[in-house]
SEZA-443950 format. One line per 3 residues: their letters; for each residue x, y, z of C-alpha. Coordinates in nm, 4 decimals, padded with zeros to 6 digits. Layout:
BEGIN
a> X,Y,Z | ... .
//
This chain:
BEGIN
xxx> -02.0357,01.7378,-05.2967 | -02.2883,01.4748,-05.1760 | -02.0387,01.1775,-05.3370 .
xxx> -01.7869,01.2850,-05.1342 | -01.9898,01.3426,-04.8266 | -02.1308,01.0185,-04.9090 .
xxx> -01.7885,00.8653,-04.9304 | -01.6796,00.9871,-04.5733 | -01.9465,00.8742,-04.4308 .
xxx> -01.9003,00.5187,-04.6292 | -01.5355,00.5345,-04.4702 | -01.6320,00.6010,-04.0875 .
xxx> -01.8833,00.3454,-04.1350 | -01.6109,00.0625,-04.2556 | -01.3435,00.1639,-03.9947 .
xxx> -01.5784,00.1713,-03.7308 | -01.7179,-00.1706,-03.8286 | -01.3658,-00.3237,-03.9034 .
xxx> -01.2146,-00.1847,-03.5963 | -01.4888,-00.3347,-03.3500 | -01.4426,-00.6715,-03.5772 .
xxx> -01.0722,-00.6874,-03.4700 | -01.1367,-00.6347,-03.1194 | -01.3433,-00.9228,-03.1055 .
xxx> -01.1079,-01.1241,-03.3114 | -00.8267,-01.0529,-03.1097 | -01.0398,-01.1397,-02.7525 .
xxx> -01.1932,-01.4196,-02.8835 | -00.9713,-01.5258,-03.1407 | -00.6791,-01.5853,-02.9769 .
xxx> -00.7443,-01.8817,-02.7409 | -00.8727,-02.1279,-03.0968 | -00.5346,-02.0044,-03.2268 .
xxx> -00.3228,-02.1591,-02.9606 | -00.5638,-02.4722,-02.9532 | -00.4765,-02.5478,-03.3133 .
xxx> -00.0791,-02.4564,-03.1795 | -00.1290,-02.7259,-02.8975 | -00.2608,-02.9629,-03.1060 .
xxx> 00.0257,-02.9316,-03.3450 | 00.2367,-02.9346,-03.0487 | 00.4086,-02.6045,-03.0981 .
xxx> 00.3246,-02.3727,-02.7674 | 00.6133,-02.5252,-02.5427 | 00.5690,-02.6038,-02.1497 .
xxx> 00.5908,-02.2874,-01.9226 | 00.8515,-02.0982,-01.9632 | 01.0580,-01.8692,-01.7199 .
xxx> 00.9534,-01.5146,-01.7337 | 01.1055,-01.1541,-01.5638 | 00.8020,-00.9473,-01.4874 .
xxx> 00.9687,-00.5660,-01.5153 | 00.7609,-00.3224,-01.3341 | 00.9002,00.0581,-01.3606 .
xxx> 00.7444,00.2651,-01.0615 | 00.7401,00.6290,-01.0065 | 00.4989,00.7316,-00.7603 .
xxx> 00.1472,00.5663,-00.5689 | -00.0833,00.5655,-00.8414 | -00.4566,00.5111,-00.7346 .
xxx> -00.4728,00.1385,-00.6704 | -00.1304,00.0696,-00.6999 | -00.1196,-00.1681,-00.4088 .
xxx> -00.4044,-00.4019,-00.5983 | -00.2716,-00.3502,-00.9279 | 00.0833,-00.4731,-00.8420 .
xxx> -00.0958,-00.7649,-00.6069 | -00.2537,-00.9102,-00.8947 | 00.0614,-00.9852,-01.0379 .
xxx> 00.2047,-01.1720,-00.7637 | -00.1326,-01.3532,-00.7651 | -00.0719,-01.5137,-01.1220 .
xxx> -00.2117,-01.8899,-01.2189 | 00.1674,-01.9433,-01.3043 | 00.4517,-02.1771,-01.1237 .
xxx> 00.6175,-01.9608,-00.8647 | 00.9434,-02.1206,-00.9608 | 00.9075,-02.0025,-01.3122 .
xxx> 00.8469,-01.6229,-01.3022 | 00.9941,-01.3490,-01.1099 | 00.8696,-00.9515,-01.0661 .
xxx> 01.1460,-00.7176,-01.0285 | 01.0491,-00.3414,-00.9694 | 01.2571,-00.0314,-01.0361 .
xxx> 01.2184,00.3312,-00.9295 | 01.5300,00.5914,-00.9317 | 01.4473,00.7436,-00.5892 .
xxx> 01.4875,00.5746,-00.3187 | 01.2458,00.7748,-00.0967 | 00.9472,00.6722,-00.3761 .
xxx> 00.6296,00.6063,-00.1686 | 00.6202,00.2638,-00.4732 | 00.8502,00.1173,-00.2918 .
xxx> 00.7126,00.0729,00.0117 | 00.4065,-00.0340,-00.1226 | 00.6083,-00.3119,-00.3541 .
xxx> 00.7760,-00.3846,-00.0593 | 00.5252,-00.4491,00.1510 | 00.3560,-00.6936,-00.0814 .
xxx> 00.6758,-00.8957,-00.0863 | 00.6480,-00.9696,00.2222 | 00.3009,-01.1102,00.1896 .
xxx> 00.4123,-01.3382,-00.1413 | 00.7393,-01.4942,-00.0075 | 00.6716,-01.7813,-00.2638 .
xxx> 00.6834,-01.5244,-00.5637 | 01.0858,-01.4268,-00.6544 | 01.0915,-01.0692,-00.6287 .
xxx> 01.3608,-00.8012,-00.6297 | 01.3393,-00.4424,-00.5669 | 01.5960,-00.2047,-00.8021 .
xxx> 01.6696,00.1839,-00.6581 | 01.8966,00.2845,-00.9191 | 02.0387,00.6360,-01.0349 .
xxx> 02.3248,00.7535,-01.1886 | 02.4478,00.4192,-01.3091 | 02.4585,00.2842,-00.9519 .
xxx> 02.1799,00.0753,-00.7485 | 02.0666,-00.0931,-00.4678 | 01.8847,-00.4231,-00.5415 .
xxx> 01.6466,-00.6074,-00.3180 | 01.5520,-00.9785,-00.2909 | 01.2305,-01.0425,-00.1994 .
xxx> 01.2147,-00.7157,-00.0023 | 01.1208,-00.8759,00.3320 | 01.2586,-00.4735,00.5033 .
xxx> 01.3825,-00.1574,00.3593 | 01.6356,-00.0009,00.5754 | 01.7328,00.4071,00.4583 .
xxx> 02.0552,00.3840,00.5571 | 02.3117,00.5746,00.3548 | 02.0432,00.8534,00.2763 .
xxx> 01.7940,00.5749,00.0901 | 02.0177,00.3791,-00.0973 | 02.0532,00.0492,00.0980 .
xxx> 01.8056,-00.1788,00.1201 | 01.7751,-00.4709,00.3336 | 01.6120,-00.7930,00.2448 .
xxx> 01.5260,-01.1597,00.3366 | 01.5985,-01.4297,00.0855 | 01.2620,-01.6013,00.1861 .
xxx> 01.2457,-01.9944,00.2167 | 01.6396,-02.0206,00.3112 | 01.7415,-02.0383,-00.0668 .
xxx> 02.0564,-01.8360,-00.2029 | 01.8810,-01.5516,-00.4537 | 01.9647,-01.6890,-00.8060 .
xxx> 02.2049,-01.4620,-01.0311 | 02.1756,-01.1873,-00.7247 | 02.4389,-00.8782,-00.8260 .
xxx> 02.6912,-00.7864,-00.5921 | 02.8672,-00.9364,-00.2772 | 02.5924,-01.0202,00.0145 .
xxx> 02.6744,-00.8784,00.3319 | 02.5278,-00.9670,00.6009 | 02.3265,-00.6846,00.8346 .
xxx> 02.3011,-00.7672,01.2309 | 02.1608,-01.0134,01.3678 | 01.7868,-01.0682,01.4451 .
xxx> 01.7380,-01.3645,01.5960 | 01.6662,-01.5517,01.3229 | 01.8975,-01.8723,01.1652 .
xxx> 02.1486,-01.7781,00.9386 | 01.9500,-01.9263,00.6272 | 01.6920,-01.6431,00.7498 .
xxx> 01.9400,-01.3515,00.7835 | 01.8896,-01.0645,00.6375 | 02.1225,-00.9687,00.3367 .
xxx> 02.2393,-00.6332,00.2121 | 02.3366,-00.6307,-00.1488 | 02.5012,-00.3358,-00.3454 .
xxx> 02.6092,-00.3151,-00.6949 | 02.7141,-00.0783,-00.9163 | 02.5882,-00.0748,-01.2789 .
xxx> 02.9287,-00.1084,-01.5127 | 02.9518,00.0333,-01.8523 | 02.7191,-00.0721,-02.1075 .
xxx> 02.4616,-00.2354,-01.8450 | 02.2010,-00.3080,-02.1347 | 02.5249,-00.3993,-02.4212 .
xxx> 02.5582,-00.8019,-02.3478 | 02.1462,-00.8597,-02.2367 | 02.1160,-01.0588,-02.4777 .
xxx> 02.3132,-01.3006,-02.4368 | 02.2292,-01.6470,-02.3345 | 02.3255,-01.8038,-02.0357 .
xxx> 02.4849,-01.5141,-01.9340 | 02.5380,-01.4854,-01.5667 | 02.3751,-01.1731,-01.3980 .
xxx> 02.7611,-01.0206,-01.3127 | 02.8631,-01.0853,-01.7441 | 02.5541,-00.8800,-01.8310 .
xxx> 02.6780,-00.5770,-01.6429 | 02.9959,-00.5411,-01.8164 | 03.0063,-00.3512,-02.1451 .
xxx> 03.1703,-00.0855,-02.3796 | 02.9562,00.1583,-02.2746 | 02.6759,00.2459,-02.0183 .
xxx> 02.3250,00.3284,-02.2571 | 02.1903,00.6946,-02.1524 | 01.8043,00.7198,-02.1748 .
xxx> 01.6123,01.0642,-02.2242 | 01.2775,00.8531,-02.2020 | 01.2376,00.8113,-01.8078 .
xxx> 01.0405,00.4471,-01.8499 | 01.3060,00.3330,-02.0631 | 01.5969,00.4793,-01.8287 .
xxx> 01.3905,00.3030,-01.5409 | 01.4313,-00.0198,-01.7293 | 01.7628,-00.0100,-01.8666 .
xxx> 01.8450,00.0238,-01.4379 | 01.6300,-00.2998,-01.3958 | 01.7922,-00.5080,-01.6573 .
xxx> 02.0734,-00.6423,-01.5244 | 01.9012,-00.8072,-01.2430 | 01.6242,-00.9940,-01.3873 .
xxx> 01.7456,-01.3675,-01.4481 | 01.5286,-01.4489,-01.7475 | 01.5325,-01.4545,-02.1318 .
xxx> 01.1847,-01.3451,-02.1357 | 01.0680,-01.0486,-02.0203 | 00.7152,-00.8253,-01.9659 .
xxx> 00.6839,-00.5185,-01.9333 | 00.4109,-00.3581,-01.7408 | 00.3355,-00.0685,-01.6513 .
xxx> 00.2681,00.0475,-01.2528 | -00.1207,00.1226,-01.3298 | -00.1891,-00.1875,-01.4718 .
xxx> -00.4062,-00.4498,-01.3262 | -00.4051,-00.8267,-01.4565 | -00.6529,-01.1322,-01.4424 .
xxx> -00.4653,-01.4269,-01.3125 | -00.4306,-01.6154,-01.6229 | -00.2693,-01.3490,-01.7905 .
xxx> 00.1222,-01.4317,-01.7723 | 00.0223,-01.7967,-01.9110 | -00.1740,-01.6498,-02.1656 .
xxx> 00.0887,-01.4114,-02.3015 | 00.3529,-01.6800,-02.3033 | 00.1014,-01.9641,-02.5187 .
xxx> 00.0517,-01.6444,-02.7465 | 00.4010,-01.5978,-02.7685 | 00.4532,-01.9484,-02.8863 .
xxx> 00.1608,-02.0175,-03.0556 | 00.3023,-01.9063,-03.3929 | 00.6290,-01.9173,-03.5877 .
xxx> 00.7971,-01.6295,-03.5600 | 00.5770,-01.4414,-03.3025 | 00.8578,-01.1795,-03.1787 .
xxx> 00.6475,-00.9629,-02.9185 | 00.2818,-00.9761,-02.7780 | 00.1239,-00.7414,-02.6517 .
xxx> -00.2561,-00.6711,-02.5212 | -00.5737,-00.4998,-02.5149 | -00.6484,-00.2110,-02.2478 .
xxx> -01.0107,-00.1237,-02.0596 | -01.0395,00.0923,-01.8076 | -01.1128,00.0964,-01.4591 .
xxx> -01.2114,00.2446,-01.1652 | -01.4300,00.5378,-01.3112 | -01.5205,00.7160,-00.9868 .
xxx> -01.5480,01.1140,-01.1822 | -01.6333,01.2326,-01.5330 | -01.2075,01.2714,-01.6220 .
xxx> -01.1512,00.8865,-01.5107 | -01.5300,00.7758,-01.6795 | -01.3787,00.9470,-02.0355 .
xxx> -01.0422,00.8025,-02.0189 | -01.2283,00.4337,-01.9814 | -01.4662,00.5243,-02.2589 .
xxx> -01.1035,00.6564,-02.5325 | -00.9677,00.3701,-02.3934 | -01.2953,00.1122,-02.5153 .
xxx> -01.3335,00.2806,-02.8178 | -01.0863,00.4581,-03.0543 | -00.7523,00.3226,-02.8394 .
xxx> -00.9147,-00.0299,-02.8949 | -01.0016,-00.0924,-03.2534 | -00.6782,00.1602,-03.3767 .
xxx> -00.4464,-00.0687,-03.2430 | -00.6478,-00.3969,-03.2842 | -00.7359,-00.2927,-03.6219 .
xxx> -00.3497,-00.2133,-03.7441 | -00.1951,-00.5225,-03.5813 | -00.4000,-00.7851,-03.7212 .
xxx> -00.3414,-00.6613,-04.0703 | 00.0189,-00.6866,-04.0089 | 00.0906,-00.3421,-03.9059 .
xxx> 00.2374,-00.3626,-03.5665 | 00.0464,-00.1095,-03.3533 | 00.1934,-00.1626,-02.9775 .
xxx> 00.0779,-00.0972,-02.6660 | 00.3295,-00.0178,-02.4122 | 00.1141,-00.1094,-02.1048 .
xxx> 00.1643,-00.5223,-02.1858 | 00.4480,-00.6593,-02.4024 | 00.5772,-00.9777,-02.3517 .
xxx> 00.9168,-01.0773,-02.5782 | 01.3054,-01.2465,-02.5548 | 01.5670,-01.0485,-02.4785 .
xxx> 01.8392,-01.2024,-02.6648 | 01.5956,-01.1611,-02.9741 | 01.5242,-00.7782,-02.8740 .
xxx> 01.9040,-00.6800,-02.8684 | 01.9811,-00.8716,-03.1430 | 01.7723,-00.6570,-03.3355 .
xxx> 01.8804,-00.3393,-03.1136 | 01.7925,-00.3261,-02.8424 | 01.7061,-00.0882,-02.5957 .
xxx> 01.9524,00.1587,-02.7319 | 01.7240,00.1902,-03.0329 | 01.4392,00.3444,-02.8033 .
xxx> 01.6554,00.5297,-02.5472 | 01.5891,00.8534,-02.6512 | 01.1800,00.8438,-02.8276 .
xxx> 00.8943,00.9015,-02.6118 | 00.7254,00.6224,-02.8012 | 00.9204,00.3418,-02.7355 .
xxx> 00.6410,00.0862,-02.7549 | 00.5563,00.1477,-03.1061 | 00.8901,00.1717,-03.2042 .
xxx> 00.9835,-00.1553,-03.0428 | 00.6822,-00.2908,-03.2238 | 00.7950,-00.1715,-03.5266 .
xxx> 01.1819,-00.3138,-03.5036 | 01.0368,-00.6598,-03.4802 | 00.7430,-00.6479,-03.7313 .
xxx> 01.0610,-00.5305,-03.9872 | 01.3173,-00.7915,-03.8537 | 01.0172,-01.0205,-04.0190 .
xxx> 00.8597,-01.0875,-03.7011 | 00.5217,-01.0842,-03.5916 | 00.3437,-00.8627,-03.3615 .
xxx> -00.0035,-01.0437,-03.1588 | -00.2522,-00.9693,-02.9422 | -00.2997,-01.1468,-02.6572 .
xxx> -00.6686,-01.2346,-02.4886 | -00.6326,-01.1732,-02.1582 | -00.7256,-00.7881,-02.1591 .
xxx> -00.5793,-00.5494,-01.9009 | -00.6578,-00.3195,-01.6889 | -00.5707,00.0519,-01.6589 .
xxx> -00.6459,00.2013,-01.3612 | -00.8051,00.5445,-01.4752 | -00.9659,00.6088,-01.0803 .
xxx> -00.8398,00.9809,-00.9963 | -00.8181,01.1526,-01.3208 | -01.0066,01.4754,-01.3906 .
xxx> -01.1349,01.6302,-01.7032 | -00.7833,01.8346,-01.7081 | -00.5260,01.5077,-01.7054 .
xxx> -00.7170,01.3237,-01.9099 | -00.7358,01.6101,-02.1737 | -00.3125,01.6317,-02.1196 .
xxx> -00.2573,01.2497,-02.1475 | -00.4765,01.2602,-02.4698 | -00.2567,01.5572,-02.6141 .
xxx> 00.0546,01.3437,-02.5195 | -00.0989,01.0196,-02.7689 | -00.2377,01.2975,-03.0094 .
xxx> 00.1686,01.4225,-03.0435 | 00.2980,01.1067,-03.0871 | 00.0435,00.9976,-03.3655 .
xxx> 00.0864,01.3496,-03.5216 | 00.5042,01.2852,-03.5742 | 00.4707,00.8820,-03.6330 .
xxx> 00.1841,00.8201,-03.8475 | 00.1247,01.1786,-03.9923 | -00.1161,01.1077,-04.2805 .
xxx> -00.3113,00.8882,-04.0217 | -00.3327,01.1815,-03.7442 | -00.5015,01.4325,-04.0210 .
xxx> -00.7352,01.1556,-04.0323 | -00.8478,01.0805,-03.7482 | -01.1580,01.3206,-03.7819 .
xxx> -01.3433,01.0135,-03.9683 | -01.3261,00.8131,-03.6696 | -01.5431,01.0280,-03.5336 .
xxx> -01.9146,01.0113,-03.6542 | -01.9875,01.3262,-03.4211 | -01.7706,01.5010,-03.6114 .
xxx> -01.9152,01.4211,-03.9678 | -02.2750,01.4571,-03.8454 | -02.3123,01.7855,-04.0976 .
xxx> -02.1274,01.5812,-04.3781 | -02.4316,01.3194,-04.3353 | -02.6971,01.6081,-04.3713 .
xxx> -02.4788,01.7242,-04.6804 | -02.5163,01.3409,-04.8501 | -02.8912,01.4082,-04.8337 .
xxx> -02.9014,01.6422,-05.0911 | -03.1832,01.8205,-05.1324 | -03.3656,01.6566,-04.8692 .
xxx> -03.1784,01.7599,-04.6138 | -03.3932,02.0084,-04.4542 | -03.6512,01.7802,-04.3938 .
xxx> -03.7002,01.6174,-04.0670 | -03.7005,01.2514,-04.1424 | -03.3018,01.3271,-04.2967 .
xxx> -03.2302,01.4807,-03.9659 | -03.3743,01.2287,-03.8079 | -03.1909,00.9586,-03.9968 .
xxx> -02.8413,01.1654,-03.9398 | -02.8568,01.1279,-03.6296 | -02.9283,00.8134,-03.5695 .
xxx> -02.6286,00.6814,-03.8193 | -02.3820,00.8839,-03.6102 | -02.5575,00.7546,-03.2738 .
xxx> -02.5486,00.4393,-03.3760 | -02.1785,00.4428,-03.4959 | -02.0797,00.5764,-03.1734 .
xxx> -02.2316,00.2968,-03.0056 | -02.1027,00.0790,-03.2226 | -01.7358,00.2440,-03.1498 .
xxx> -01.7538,00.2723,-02.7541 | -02.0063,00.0640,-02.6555 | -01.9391,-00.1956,-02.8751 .
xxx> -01.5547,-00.1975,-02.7469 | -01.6864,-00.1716,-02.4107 | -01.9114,-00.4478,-02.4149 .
xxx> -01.6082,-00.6868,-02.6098 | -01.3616,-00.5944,-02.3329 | -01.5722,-00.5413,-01.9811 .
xxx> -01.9112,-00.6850,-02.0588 | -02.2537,-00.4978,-01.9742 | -02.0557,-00.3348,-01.6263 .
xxx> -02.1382,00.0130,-01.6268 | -02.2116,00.0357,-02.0221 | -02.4304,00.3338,-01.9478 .
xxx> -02.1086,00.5494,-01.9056 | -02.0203,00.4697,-02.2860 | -02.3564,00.5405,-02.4208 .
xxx> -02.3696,00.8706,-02.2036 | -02.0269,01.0448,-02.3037 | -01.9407,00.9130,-02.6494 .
xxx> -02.0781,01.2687,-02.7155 | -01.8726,01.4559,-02.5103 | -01.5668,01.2709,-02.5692 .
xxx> -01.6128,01.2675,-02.9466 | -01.5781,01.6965,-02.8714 | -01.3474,01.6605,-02.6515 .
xxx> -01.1143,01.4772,-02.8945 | -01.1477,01.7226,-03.1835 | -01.0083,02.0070,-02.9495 .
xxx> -00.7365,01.7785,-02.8319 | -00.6739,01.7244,-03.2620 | -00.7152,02.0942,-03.3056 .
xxx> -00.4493,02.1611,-03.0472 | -00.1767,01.9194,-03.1195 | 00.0455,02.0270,-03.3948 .
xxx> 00.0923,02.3766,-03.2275 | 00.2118,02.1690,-02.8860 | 00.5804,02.1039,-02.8439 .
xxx> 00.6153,01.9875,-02.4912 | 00.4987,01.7264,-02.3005 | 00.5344,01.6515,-01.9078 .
xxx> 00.5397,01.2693,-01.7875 | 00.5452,01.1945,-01.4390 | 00.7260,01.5198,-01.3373 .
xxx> 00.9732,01.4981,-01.6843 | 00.8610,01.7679,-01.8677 | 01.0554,01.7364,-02.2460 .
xxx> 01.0357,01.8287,-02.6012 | 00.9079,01.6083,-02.8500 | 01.0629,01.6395,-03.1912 .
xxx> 01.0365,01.4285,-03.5392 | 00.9306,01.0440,-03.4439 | 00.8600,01.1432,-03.0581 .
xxx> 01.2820,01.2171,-03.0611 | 01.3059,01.3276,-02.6940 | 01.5036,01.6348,-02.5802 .
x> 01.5707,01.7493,-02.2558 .
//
């Protein structure tokens, strides 16, 4: 029995070790990799990129998460943001809106789309609810035409302003197969919306996006999501990562958290340093592409050609499956170095238990053998298995003693470590404090998951079935 103890606790040790080794290779690795690449003259200049941003309601921060990507170290001319919601009376769009206006050197379109029809929004200078929501008014900003707009431009009364200045009302409605020809290049914005067939998405984020789509003008895109709050050199970094290696297909990033301002947010920012770190980290540098949804960065001809978003229309984890469609086209999968933030101010003890149960699902039905696991990540957990491996001594004080201070130290080692490699010494007392408590926390949320069923997103509430299959 003490062998096999002995053995667990020789596992946890190595993971825990390993894992906090490939966060630091993958924050600190990264930027020598694309040195060698520049030297060998294979990252190409900047490249155009479509920033997606699905919305769905004001998320704490929002307005300075969204800011800091129009604030990007990145030629204006050569990236644009376009956001989406599917309700036109969304309090995100004001808010995106709004921060158009203060960026009219950043390209920028807004999408309200539903029901295979939208509005769409350049630049977003004014959002006018006529027609119960739907149309939207907007200035072109700096006199220029909006390149590969949708629709006919029609233009709204007059303001007093030159007619280079005048505001523009644009309508389209999404054809058949909106997502079908994305991939093509060179494809005008008007050819992409035509199609056998319109794609119909159970997964809300990836309905959101398949509406946004056809009006971004670029090959490549990122997707972000709404909570998500980047350094400036971020975009630049994700592109030289994208083209730092042959076939690199899709890059994606770390996550910290931020904004801990009650004990729900503080453990969210501590899962998020820790075991949602090094899992990831860990998996992807050994080849096995472990995505996180939050950042990806990738070509659009290259996704459909291998699928597309039809592929992921209807599973609730779409970023690892995406992941996994390019690592088995015989692409790889990278980490960029630039980590991101995830806003995490706001949520108590009871969301951040639900969002946890959400993950814990999809693990359980993707990587089953993995999920029943998971327990030796957690040196909490295995604290009695440690006083079992000391035998006969294990009623003595000096093996307690020592027990402890192998599982405090590996969940230092875990959290702290990861929090130190991705935020520095800010606030690493709240690591050292609840790795504890959200070691406990996490073994009810395992404990829980294979008896839960349904899962509620953002006011979707649907049931998950065999590889996070959606159903309404």
């Amino acid at each position: 029995m003490s062998a096999v103890a002995l053995t667990l606790l020789a596992l946890t040790t190595l993971w825990t070790a390993l894992g906090l080794a490939a966060v630091v290779r993958a924050r600190h690795g990264a930027p020598r990799r694309r040195a060698r690449a520049r030297g060998r003259a294979m990252v190409p200049p900047v490249r155009p990129v479509s920033v997606l941003k699905p919305l769905c309601g004001a998320d704490p921060g929002l307005e300075d998460s969204l800011d800091s990507f129009f604030l990007q170290d990145y030629p204006s001319t050569m990236f644009e943001i376009v956001f989406g919601v599917e309700d036109p009376r969304d309090p995100a769009l004001a808010i995106a809106s709004e921060l158009a206006r203060r960026h009219p050197e950043v390209p920028c379109r807004m999408v309200v789309h539903r029901d295979g029809r939208a509005t769409v929004c350049v630049h977003g200078v004014s959002i006018d609810g006529n027609d119960g929501g739907r149309s939207i008014r907007a200035g072109r900003g700096r006199g220029d035409a909006p390149e590969g707009r949708v629709g006919t431009p029609t233009p709204s009364r007059r303001d007093g302003l030159s007619s280079s200045r005048r505001a523009l009302t644009y309508r389209s409605t999404l054809g058949p197969g909106a997502a079908g020809a994305l991939g093509r290049r060179g494809a005008s914005a008007a050819d992409r919306l035509r199609g056998p067939e319109r794609i119909r998405a159970t997964n809300p984020k990836v309905r959101n996006l398949l509406g946004m789509l056809p009006h971004a003008r670029h090959d490549l895109l990122l997707i972000s999501d709404s909570n998500v709050r980047v350094a400036p050199q971020y975009l630049r970094d994700m592109v030289e990562t994208l083209g730092s290696e042959p076939a690199v297909g899709l890059v994606t990033s770390l996550v910290a958290g931020r904004g801990e301002d009650r004990l729900g947010a503080a453990l969210e920012s501590v899962q998020l340093a820790g075991f949602c770190a090094a899992g990831p980290a860990l998996a992807t540098s050994a080849g096995d592409a472990a995505v996180v949804g939050k950042s990806m960065l990738f070509s659009r001809a290259l996704f459909e050609m291998i699928g597309g978003f039809a592929r992921v229309a209807d599973v609730l984890a779409e970023d690892y499956v995406m992941g996994k469609m390019f690592q088995h086209a015989g692409y790889r999968v990278r980490l960029g170095s630039t980590v991101v933030e995830n806003v995490t101010a706001g949520t108590s003890v009871l969301a951040f238990l639900r969002r946890q149960r959400r993950w814990s699902m999809l693990r359980l039905r993707l990587r089953p053998l993995a999920f029943l696991l998971e327990p030796l990540a957690s040196p909490l957990v295995l604290l009695p298995l440690a006083l079992v491996a000391c035998g006969p001594w294990a009623a003595a004080w000096a093996a307690w003693a020592a027990c402890a201070a192998w599982a405090a130290g590996m969940l230092a080692l875990r959290d702290a470590g990861g929090w130190l490699v991705l935020r520095g010494w800010r606030r690493i007392w709240i690591p050292l404090l609840l790795a504890p408590l959200r070691d406990l926390c996490m073994l009810g949320v395992w404990l829980l998951t294979p008896f839960a069923r349904h899962v509620s997103w953002r006011g979707h509430r649907v049931r998950v079935g065999a590889g996070t299959l959606l159903f309404d």
